[in-house]
C-alpha positions as CSV (number, residue, x, y, z in Angstrom):
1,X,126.6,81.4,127.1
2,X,122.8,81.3,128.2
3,X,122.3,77.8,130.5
4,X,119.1,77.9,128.7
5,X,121.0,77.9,125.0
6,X,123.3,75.6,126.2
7,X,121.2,73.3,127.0
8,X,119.4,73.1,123.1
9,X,122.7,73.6,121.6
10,X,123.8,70.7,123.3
11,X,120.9,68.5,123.0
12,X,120.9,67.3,126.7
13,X,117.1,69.4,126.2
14,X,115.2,69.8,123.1
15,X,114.1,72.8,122.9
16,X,115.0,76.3,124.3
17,X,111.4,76.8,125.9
18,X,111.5,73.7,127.4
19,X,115.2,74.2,129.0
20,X,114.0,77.5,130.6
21,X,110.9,76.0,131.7
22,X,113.1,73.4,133.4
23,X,115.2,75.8,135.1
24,X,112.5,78.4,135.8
25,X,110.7,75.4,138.2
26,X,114.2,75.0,140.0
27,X,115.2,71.5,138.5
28,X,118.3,72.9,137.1
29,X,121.5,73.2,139.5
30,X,125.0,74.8,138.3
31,X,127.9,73.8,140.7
32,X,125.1,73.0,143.3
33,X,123.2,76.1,142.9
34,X,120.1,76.7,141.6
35,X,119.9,77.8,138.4
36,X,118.0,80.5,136.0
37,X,117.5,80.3,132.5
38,X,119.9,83.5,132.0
39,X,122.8,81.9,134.1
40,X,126.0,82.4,132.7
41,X,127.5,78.6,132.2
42,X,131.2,78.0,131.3
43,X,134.0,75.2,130.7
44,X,134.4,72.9,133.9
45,X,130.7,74.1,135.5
46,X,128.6,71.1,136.8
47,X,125.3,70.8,135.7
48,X,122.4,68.6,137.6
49,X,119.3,68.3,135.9
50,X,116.2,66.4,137.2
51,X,114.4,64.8,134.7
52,X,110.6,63.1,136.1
53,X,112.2,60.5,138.5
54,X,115.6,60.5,137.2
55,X,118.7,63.4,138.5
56,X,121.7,63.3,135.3
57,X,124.5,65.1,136.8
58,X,127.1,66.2,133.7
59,X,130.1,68.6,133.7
60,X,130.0,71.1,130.8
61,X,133.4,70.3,128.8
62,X,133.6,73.3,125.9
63,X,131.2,76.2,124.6
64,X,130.1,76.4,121.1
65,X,127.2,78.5,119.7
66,X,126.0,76.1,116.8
67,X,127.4,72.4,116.4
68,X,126.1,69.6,114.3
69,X,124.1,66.5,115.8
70,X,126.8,63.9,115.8
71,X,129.4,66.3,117.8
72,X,126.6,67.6,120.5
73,X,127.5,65.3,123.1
74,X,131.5,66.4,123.0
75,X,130.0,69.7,124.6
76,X,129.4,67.9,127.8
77,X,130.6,64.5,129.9
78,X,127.9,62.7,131.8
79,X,128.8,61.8,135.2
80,X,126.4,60.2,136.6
81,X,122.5,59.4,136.4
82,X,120.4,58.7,139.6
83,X,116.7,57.1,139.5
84,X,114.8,58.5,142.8
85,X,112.5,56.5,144.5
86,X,108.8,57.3,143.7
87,X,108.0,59.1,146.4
88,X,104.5,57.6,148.0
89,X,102.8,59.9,150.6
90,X,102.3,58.9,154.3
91,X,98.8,58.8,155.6
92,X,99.1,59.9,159.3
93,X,96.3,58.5,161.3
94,X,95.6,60.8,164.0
95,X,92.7,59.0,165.5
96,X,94.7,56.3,168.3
């Protein structure tokens, strides 16, 4: 299945666009790789996904093409969430 697709089907993104607009700006790695929207995911593949200031890290556990709302989150096991530190930028003064 589509990493793209997988992503909507499993609700971890909304929509498809949006999932390969993730992946197309490289926030998407598969088993520490970085990731296309085309990617081939399977069973056991580990997903990490940066989200704004937050990096959730889940391991895919089964495949399905169309599954109802209440079962999406059986497709995958979240194992862990980071929050990165906003990031401020360094003035370097290069008058001494």
């Amino acid at each position: 299945m589509r990493l793209d697709k997988f992503l909507k089907v499993s609700r971890l993104i909304k929509r498809r666009t949006l999932a390969k607009e993730v992946s197309e700006q490289g926030r998407i790695t598969i088993n520490d790789k970085v990731a296309k929207p085309s990617t081939k995911v399977k069973a056991g593949d580990v997903l990490a996904i940066r989200f704004g200031q937050k990096i959730v890290t889940a391991r895919i556990e089964m495949l399905k093409d169309i599954v109802r709302k209440d079962e999406a989150h059986l497709m995958y096991t979240v194992l862990s969430e980071e929050k990165l530190e906003k990031v401020e930028l360094q003035f370097i003064d290069d008058e001494d």
